[in-house]
N, C-alpha and C positions, 0 to 999 in steps of 0.2 A: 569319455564324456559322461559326466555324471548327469540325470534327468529324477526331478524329483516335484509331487505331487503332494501338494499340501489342501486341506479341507478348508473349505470356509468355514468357521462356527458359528459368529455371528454376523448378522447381518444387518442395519437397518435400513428402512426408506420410508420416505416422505411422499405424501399424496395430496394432491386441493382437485379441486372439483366447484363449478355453478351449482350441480346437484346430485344428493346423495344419491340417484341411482349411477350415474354417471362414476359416480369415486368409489361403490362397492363396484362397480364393472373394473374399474382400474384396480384396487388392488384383488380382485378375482384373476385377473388376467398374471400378475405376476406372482399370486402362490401358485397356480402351474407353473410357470416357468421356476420358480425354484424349488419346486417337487422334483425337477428333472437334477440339481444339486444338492438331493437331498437334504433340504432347508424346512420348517415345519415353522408355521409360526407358532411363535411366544406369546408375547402379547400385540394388543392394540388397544391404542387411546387416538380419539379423534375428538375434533371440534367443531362449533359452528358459530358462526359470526355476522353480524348483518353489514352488508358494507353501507354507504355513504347513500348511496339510491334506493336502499331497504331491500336490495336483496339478498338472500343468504350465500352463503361462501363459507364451505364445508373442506378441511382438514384431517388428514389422521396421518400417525405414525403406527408404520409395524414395523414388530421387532420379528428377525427370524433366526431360529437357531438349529444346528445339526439334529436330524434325526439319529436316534440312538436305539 
């Protein structure tokens, strides 16, 4: 029985949030968790948009990639 163990490199994910503390808490909470897969983020670009009742509605994408 062969058992074989491949890295993740890249990674992305997606995040929305009512408000921006609320969406840095969310993606603070998952660069630890992929500290522990040795994942570092790359970048991040995020957004912000007013919905339809005028309030804001905040977005970002992070990129994570292998620590090296």
């Amino acid at each position: 029985m062969n058992f074989h163990l491949d890295l993740i490199e890249d990674k992305i994910e997606f995040f929305e949030a009512n408000s921006l503390k609320n969406l840095e808490k969310k993606i603070s909470e998952q660069i630890d968790i992929n500290r522990a897969i040795l994942l570092t983020v790359y970048s991040v670009t995020h957004q912000m948009l007013l919905t339809d009742n005028g309030q804001p509605y905040y977005s970002a994408v992070v990129h994570f990639k292998l620590k090296k």
